[in-house]
Each structure stands twice: as structure tokens, then as C-alpha cells.
C-alpha positions, 0 to 999 in steps of 0.5 A, spaced: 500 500 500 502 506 497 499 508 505 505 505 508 510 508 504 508 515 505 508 513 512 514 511 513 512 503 515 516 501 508 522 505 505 521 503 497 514 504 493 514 501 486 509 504 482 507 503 474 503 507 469 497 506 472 499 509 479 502 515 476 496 518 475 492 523 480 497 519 486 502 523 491 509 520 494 513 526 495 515 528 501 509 532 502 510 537 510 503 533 512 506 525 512 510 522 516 515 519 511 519 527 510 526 523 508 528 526 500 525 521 495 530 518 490 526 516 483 529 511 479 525 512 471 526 504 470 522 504 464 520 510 461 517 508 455 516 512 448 511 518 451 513 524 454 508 526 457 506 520 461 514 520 464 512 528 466 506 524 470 509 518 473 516 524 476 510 529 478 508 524 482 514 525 487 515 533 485 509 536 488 508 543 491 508 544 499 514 539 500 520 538 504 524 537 499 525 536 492 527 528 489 533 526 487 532 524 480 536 518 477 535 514 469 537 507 470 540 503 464 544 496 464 550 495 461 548 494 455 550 500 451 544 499 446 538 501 451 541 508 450 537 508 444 530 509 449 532 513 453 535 518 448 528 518 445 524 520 451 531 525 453 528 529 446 521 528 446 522 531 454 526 536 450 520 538 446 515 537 451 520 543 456 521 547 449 513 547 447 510 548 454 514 553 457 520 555 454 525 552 457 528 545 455 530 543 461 523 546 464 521 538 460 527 534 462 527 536 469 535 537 468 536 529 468 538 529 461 545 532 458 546 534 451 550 528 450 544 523 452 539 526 445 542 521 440 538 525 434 540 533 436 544 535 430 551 535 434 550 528 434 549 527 427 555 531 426 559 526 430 556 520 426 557 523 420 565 523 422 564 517 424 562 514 418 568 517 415 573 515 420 570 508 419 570 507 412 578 511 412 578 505 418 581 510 422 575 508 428 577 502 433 571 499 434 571 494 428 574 495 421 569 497 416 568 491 412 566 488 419 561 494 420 558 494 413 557 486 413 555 486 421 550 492 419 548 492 411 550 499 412 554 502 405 558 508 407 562 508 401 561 508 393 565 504 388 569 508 387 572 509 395 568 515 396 565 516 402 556 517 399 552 524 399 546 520 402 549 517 408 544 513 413 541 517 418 542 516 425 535 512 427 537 507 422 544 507 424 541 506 431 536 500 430 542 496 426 547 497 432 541 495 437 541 487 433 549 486 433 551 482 439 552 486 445 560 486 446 561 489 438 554 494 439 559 496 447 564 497 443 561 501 436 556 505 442 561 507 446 566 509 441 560 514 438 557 517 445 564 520 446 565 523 439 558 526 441 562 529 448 567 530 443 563 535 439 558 537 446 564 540 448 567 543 443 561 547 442 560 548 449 567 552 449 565 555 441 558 558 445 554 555 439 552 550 444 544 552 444 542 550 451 537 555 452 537 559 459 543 556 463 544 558 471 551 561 473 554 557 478 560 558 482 563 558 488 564 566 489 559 570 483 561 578 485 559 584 481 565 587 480 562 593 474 555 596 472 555 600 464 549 604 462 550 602 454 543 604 451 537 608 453 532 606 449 528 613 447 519 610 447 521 606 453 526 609 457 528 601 458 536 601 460 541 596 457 547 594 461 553 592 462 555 587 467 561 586 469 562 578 473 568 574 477 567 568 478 570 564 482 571 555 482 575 550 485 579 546 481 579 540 481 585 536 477 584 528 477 591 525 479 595 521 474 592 514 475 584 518 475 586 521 469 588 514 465 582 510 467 579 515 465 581 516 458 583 508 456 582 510 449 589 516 450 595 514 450 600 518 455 605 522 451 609 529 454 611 535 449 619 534 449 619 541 448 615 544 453 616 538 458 609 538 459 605 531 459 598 529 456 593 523 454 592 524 447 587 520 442 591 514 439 588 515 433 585 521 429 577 522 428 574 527 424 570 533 426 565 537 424 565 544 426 558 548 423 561 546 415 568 546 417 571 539 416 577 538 421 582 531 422 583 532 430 586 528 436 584 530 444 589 532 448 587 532 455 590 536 461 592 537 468 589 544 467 583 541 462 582 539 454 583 541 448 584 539 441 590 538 435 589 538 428 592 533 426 597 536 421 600 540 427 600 534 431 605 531 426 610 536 426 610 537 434 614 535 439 609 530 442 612 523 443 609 517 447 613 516 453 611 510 459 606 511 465 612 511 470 614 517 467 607 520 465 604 520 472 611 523 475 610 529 470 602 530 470 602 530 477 608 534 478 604 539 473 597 538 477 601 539 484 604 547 481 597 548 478 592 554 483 587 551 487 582 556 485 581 559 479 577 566 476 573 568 471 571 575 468 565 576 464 561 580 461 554 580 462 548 584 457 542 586 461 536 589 461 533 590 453 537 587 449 531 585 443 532 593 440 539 592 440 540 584 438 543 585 432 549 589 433 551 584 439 557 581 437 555 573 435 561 569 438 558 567 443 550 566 445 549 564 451 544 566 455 546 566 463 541 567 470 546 569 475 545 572 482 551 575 484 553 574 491 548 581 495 545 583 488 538 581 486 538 576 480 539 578 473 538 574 466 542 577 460 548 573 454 554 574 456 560 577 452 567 576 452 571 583 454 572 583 446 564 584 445 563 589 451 569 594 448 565 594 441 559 594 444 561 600 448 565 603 442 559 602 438 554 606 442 558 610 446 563 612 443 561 616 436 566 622 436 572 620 441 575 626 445 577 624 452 583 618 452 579 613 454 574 615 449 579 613 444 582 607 448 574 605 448 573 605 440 581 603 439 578 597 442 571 596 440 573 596 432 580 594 428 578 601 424 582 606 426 582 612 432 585 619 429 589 621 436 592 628 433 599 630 430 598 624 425 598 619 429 591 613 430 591 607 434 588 600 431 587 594 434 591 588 431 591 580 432 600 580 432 602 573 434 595 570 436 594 576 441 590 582 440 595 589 440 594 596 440 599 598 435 600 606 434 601 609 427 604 614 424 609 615 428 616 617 424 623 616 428 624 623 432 617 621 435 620 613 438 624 615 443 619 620 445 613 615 445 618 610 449 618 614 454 611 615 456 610 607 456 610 605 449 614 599 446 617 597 439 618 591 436 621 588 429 616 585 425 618 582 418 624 588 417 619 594 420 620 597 426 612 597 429 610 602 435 605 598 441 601 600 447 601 596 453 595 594 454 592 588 459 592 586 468 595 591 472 597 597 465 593 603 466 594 604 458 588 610 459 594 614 462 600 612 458 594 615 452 593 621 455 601 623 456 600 621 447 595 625 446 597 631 452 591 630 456 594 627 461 594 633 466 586 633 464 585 626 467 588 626 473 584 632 475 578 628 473 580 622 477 582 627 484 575 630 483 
């Protein structure tokens, strides 16, 4: 009786479809039983919304506390076929009710789970090209296209326009023996996470409204970017620091998680990874790309595959791998802190002038502030959306520095001199031009720097943590008696 349940006499309650309708088993404030419920989804079918009924039995209103959520699975790699068809259809229920994906899923589901999204069809299509390339290490492809009846390649070697879909691809997995569908799915659900990462760190990783978490969040800048003239509804800059633990597995962690890597140290740099042993193919939006995973103490990342044959990364044994991963690991911070930037307030007027490198779209509430929601911006962003609304005719010199930094045109500084912002060496510089010999020495000492490059002597400004760049322009321009009057008042 589920009476006994809710009264503590019995601490397990199974129920099916026909007792997830009109009943409650939450840890209601009126029962006896108040312990937090654990709910294991067993079976959740092929309707969504009977599986939102059956978990609303145990997340009710005027509760203790919420449940603990868990989707059970065998070891059989196929059942993820089942549960990544509710996981989608979850995804739409969340999306057509409320707005929010999550909002259906209940937050039990990661992107990586829905087999049919369009990151995973972009991995199984390199998939299917790394298998007909025989570069996958599950099974060769003569054994996938006998076991499978799938044809990848035409008679001619080429890999077909018309590849099979990812549902029939999934179906035909599902009937092979268990030890070689395993080996097949494991092989692609981590193509799938290679992919999900790489669009989580790209921001192209469509997640709808995410939750800002960290250890420490603090509001560190408030900008007034745009009043909008019927309304009069402000659009805000929000500068952000978070701060997180790090957590670095140690170098036996690191191994048995990545049994697919091999331990390799860079002999230039003296620094160890796991590396993929072979190459896959990636699909990033219509770029093709052949990539190895490099994980780290301080993270992953992903090398081509033509730079990692012309690198210094060689493979080395796990006695001198662990000794150097975890030397790496003991000198790295125990906590690390991130800058961003986030829009606010009335974005939709203004929304094609953001900039679209990243699109995410944040709920934060920073530590004594009220909640906010708005997309986030890299410092890059924020200075061309400043350079863009509130700088039109630069006078002052952090006006200058504001549109210097906002855009790669260049700002007109007076006695022939502009200042432009340009990608040197793979790092953004400001770089002063028009300056002719008389003027280095001048520009030298007011903080300037110069470099040769390519057999030109070429004149830059120091910019970055801890460098008042605002002030060494204001001696340049001669305003720098201005400015400190302006900062004393």
C-alpha cells in the first residue's frame, strides 16, 4: 500500500503507469515519511508526457524537499537508444510548454544523452568517415558494413552524399551482439562529448537559459550602454568574477579515465598529456577538421592533426607520465577566476549589433545583488559594444582607448598619429601609427614599446592586468594633466 510508504512503515514504493496518475509520494510537510525521495525512471517508455506524470508524482508543491532524480540503464550500451528518445521528446515537451528545455527534462538529461540533436549527427557523420578511412577502433569497416548492411562508401572509395541517418544507424547497432554494439556505442557517445564540448567552449552550444554557478559570483562593474528613447528601458553592462575550485584528477584518475589516450609529454615544453591514439574527424558548423584530444592537468583541448605531426609530442611510459602530470597538477592554483561580461536589461532593440561569438544566455545572482538574466560577452564584445554606442566622436583618452578597442578601424589621436587594434602573434595589440623616428624615443618614454616585425620597426601600447594604458594615452595625446584632475575630483 502506497499508505505505508508515505508513512514511513516501508522505505521503497514501486509504482507503474497506472499509479502515476492523480497519486502523491513526495515528501509532502503533512506525512510522516519527510526523508528526500530518490526516483529511479526504470522504464520510461516512448511518451513524454506520461514520464512528466509518473516524476510529478514525487515533485509536488508544499514539500520538504525536492527528489533526487536518477535514469537507470544496464550495461548494455544499446538501451541508450530509449532513453535518448524520451531525453528529446522531454526536450520538446520543456521547449513547447514553457520555454525552457530543461523546464521538460527536469535537468536529468545532458546534451550528450539526445542521440538525434544535430551535434550528434555531426559526430556520426565523422564517424562514418573515420570508419570507412578505418581510422575508428571499434571494428574495421568491412566488419561494420557486413555486421550492419550499412554502405558508407561508393565504388569508387568515396565516402556517399546520402549517408544513413542516425535512427537507422541506431536500430542496426541495437541487433549486433552486445560486446561489438559496447564497443561501436561507446566509441560514438564520446565523439558526441567530443563535439558537446567543443561547442560548449565555441558558445554555439544552444542550451537555452543556463544558471551561473560558482563558488564566489561578485559584481565587480555596472555600464549604462543604451537608453532606449519610447521606453526609457536601460541596457547594461555587467561586469562578473567568478570564482571555482579546481579540481585536477591525479595521474592514475586521469588514465582510467581516458583508456582510449595514450600518455605522451611535449619534449619541448616538458609538459605531459593523454592524447587520442588515433585521429577522428570533426565537424565544426561546415568546417571539416582531422583532430586528436589532448587532455590536461589544467583541462582539454584539441590538435589538428597536421600540427600534431610536426610537434614535439612523443609517447613516453606511465612511470614517467604520472611523475610529470602530477608534478604539473601539484604547481597548478587551487582556485581559479573568471571575468565576464554580462548584457542586461533590453537587449531585443539592440540584438543585432551584439557581437555573435558567443550566445549564451546566463541567470546569475551575484553574491548581495538581486538576480539578473542577460548573454554574456567576452571583454572583446563589451569594448565594441561600448565603442559602438558610446563612443561616436572620441575626445577624452579613454574615449579613444574605448573605440581603439571596440573596432580594428582606426582612432585619429592628433599630430598624425591613430591607434588600431591588431591580432600580432595570436594576441590582440594596440599598435600606434604614424609615428616617424624623432617621435620613438619620445613615445618610449611615456610607456610605449617597439618591436621588429618582418624588417619594420612597429610602435605598441601596453595594454592588459595591472597597465593603466588610459594614462600612458593621455601623456600621447597631452591630456594627461586633464585626467588626473578628473580622477582627484
Amino acid at each position: 500500500m502506497t499508505y505505508a510508504f508515505m508513512d514511513g512503515e516501508k522505505d521503497i514504493l514501486i509504482f507503474s503507469d497506472a499509479g502515476g496518475t492523480g497519486r502523491s509520494y513526495h515528501a509532502a510537510q503533512t506525512a510522516k515519511n519527510q526523508k528526500r525521495r530518490r526516483h529511479y525512471l526504470l522504464e520510461p517508455g516512448w511518451r513524454a508526457d506520461a514520464a512528466i506524470q509518473g516524476l510529478g508524482r514525487t515533485h509536488r508543491s508544499a514539500q520538504v524537499s525536492a527528489p533526487f532524480f536518477r535514469v537507470c540503464t544496464s550495461d548494455v550500451h544499446g538501451e541508450k537508444r530509449f532513453t535518448s528518445t524520451i531525453a528529446k521528446r522531454l526536450d520538446q515537451l520543456g521547449a513547447l510548454t514553457k520555454g525552457q528545455r530543461e523546464t521538460g527534462s527536469q535537468g536529468m538529461f545532458r546534451e550528450e544523452d539526445n542521440l538525434e540533436s544535430p551535434i550528434a549527427r555531426a559526430a556520426l557523420r565523422g564517424y562514418f568517415a573515420d570508419l570507412a578511412a578505418g581510422r575508428a577502433e571499434a571494428m574495421s569497416y568491412e566488419s561494420f558494413t557486413d555486421w550492419t548492411a550499412l554502405r558508407l562508401i561508393d565504388k569508387d572509395g568515396v565516402l556517399l552524399e546520402e549517408l544513413p541517418p542516425i535512427q537507422r544507424f541506431l536500430n542496426r547497432v541495437l541487433a549486433l551482439p552486445i560486446h561489438m554494439q559496447n564497443a561501436l556505442f561507446a566509441e560514438f557517445m564520446r565523439r558526441i562529448a567530443d563535439q558537446t564540448e567543443r561547442a560548449r567552449a565555441a558558445g554555439t552550444l544552444d542550451l537555452g537559459v543556463e544558471t551561473l554557478r560558482g563558488e564566489k559570483i561578485e559584481q565587480v562593474s555596472t555600464e549604462d550602454l543604451w537608453t532606449c528613447p519610447k521606453s526609457g528601458a536601460v541596457t547594461r553592462i555587467i561586469g562578473l568574477e567568478v570564482t571555482d575550485p579546481v579540481h585536477v584528477p591525479s595521474a592514475d584518475d586521469a588514465l582510467s579515465r581516458n583508456p582510449d589516450k595514450l600518455p605522451m609529454v611535449n619534449r619541448a615544453s616538458g609538459r605531459a598529456a593523454l592524447i587520442s591514439a588515433r585521429p577522428m574527424q570533426m565537424y565544426d558548423e561546415d568546417i571539416v577538421t582531422l583532430m586528436r584530444k589532448a587532455v590536461r592537468p589544467n583541462g582539454s583541448s584539441y590538435l589538428e592533426e597536421t600540427r600534431f605531426g610536426s610537434s614535439a609530442w612523443e609517447e613516453i611510459g606511465k612511470p614517467e607520465f604520472s611523475r610529470l602530470w602530477d608534478a604539473e597538477a601539484a604547481s597548478l592554483p587551487k582556485t581559479t577566476t573568471t571575468k565576464l561580461y554580462l548584457l542586461t536589461g533590453l537587449l531585443l532593440p539592440i540584438w543585432k549589433d551584439i557581437p555573435t561569438t558567443n550566445e549564451r544566455i546566463y541567470r546569475v545572482t551575484p553574491d548581495g545583488a538581486t538576480a539578473m538574466i542577460g548573454r554574456t560577452l567576452s571583454e572583446e564584445g563589451a569594448a565594441a559594444l561600448r565603442a559602438c554606442f558610446l563612443v561616436s566622436n572620441p575626445q577624452t583618452p579613454q574615449e579613444m582607448l574605448t573605440a581603439a578597442l571596440g573596432t580594428t578601424a582606426p582612432v585619429d589621436l592628433g599630430r598624425g598619429l591613430t591607434l588600431t587594434r591588431r591580432r600580432v602573434a595570436g594576441e590582440m595589440r594596440l599598435e600606434l601609427t604614424g609615428a616617424d623616428r624623432g617621435m620613438i624615443e619620445g613615445l618610449k618614454a611615456m610607456g610605449c614599446f617597439t618591436e621588429i616585425i618582418a624588417f619594420q620597426l612597429r610602435v605598441f601600447l601596453p595594454h592588459g592586468d595591472g597597465i593603466d594604458t588610459g594614462r600612458i594615452l593621455a601623456r600621447i595625446v597631452g591630456q594627461e594633466a586633464a585626467m588626473t584632475s578628473e580622477q582627484a575630483a
